[in-house]
C-alpha angles and dihedrals in degrees: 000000000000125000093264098039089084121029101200116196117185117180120191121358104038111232099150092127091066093038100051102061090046095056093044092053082060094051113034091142105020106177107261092241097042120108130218119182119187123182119183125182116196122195125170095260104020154031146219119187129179134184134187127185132196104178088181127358081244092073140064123269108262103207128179127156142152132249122218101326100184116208119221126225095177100194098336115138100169102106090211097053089042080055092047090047096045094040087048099060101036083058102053081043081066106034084054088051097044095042088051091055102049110028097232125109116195128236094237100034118210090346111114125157080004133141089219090192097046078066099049094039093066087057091049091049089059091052087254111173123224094015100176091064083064076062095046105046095034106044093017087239109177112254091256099057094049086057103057078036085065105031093054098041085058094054093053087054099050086050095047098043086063098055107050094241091169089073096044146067133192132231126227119199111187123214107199107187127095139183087232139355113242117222099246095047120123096154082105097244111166123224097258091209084061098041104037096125081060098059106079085040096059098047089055090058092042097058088048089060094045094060098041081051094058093059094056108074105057099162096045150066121249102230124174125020120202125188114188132146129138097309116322094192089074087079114075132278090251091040093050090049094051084055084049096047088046094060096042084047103064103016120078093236098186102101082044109129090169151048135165146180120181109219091188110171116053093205076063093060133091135160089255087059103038082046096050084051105050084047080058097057093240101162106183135052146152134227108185127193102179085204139359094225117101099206093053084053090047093055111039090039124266115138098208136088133244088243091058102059077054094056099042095053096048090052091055086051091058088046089062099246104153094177112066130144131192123212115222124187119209114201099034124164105296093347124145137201082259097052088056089047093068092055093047091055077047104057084041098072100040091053105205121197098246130009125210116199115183133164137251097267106189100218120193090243105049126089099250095062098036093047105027078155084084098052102036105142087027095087109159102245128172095027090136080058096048087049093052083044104056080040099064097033095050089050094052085050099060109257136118144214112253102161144020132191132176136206136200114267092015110164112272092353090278132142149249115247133202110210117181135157118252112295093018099081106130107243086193090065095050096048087054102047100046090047086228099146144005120282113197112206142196130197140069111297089013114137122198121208130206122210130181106203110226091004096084094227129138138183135178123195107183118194118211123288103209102085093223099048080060108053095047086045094045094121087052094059098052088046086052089054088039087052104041120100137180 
């Protein structure tokens, strides 16, 4: 959808914000010559909208649009619920509209940017029965998609409530170097071939910012530790395990359940690495293809084979790691169903102990959205089927979904799914995810997030992404952290 495919007016309340990504799920390919407007009046109590669509100057004009649909607050005073009301049912006003028009509904509804289970574990929290038709009659969700909502929802909360999450927080350490940069990365990684006399200086303010971190949380457990990058194997074994030490060294690690390292990369990964970790009890990693198929790697950037994803993986295994998840990606550049279908038989056969599938989500930054040019002739199609697909295979597998987490402008409004086997399920992503405790976090780009449990609060302190910005402003992004209260 280019700038002058939909002409968008909003008169009144702004929400263009909400308004903008659902349209755009509506529109990802909108015809260069074809022609949206959209004109949305916003009063205080009240809305018009009206839509007109030209899909070639060769057809009619389809119009819809709604007349002074008042929205009713009934007794609520809170200003922010009265915005999330207002903002609901303006949306679902268009979404009607827009789904009328052009014959399409969409699998999430009017969700977009959205954690669909934090909304239905609160609901689940106040003993609420039936909590996926909440999904269905207020977001419009289709009925199968409140239903994973719920089930999974339900399985984050069976897994929280038994490790006192309430009187705990988790810690993040980023790792912000890469092999290589794939062409759909945002997460600002740095190529490490083109940053390596940053290395040892980064590690030195990292571990500044570790030990100041350990100081800030006095009244409760530290409880899950992720490191992620990046890839933080691209340093060095001895340089990974200084990050390691560091953080053993200053955090009381004995309420710790979990601890991760994503490994990431397989062309990162060798026996002394995968040895120095295991000496350190880390007890879960991930090695992540993407896909299995070489050409798809080739293309969108990743400088390592098929065989050696393989390789690596069976050498963790005779290391003795027993916890070990691989990251997929559904909807990658010029991929098919068959394609994903080649990694799922794959991943079958390696039988990892979780799975995440998430989907191509085209994000403003990376370098297939900002050169299509390069990838013209190699358009995502039949993600909705991968996703079936993983869906089916890993069942009968034995996995299940545990978690579930969406982005904005992700390919045919889908999801991203945890799958692991029973026991293996990562405690860090759900807490993430759900927002249910404070994660404290180090690394350029890292951003740390404080939550008061039952008190309805939420803060959010973000270092600085560019690796060298945060090296020469070490000292500022622990005083952000110092100075920040909730």
């Amino acid at each position: 959808m280019t700038k002058n495919d939909v002409s968008l007016k909003i008169n009144g309340l702004d929400f263009r914000q909400d308004v903008e990504p659902l349209i755009k799920e509506f529109f990802p390919g909108l015809m260069h010559d074809g022609k949206v407007e959209i004109s949305i009046s916003a009063g205080e109590h009240a809305f018009d909208i009206a839509v007109c669509i030209r899909k070639n100057p060769d057809e009619d004009i389809l119009c819809d649009g709604i007349k002074d649909e008042t929205v009713d607050f009934s007794s609520e005073n809170d200003p922010k619920i009265r915005h999330r009301d207002y903002r609901n049912q303006l949306l679902r006003g268009l979404y009607r509209i827009l789904s009328h028009l052009t014959g399409q509904e969409l699998p999430w509804g009017i969700l977009t940017g959205v954690r669909p289970t934090k909304l239905v574990y609160e609901r689940i929290e106040r003993g609420e029965a039936a909590p996926w038709r909440f999904l269905e009659q207020n977001y419009y969700c289709s009925h199968d998609k409140s239903v994973l909502a719920s089930l999974i929802a339900a399985t984050e909360y069976r897994l929280l409530e038994d490790m006192d999450y309430k009187n705990g927080y988790s810690l993040y350490v980023g790792i912000p170097f890469c092999p290589s940069i794939c062409n759909y990365c945002t997460f600002g990684s740095h190529p490490i071939k083109n940053f390596q006399d940053c290395v040892e200086p980064y590690i030195e303010a990292l571990e500044k910012e570790i030990s100041y971190s350990a100081t800030y949380f006095h009244d409760i457990r530290l409880k899950t530790v992720y490191i992620g990058g990046g890839t933080p194997t691209a340093i060095s074994a001895g340089q990974l395990a200084r990050v390691i030490d560091c953080i053993t060294g200053h955090f009381d690690m004995s309420d710790v359940r979990e601890f991760t390292v994503e490994a990431g990369r397989p062309d990162s990964i060798d026996r002394d690495k995968l040895r120095m970790l295991k000496s350190r009890n880390i007890g879960r990693i991930s090695i992540n293809p993407q896909t299995f198929v070489q050409r798809t790697l080739d293309l969108i950037g990743r400088e390592h084979t098929a065989e050696q994803v393989v390789a690596a993986f069976e050498m963790a295994r005779e290391e003795g790691f027993d916890s070990i998840n691989m990251d997929l990606i559904a909807g990658l550049t010029g991929e098919s169903a068959a394609d994903f279908m080649v990694t799922l038989e794959n991943v079958s056969r390696l039988a990892p102990d979780s799975v995440t599938v998430h989907t191509l989500a085209r994000k403003r930054a990376a370098r297939i959205t900002m050169n299509p040019e390069l990838y013209e002739g190699y358009e995502s199609r039949d993600t909705d089927k991968m996703l079936d697909a993983a869906a089916r295979q890993l069942k009968e597998d034995g996995y299940a979904p545990y978690y579930l987490y969406r982005q904005k402008n992700m390919t045919g409004n889908l999801e991203n799914i945890g799958y692991s086997k029973p026991g293996k399920e990562c405690l860090y992503n759900i807490l993430i995810m759900e927002e249910k405790h404070p994660i404290i976090a180090c690394g350029a780009g890292a951003s740390s997030k404080f939550v008061r449990e039952g008190q309805g609060r939420f803060g959010r302190v973000e270092n600085v992404k560019n690796v060298r910005e945060y090296i020469a402003r070490i000292d500022e992004m622990i005083a952000r952290k110092r100075d920040y209260k909730l």
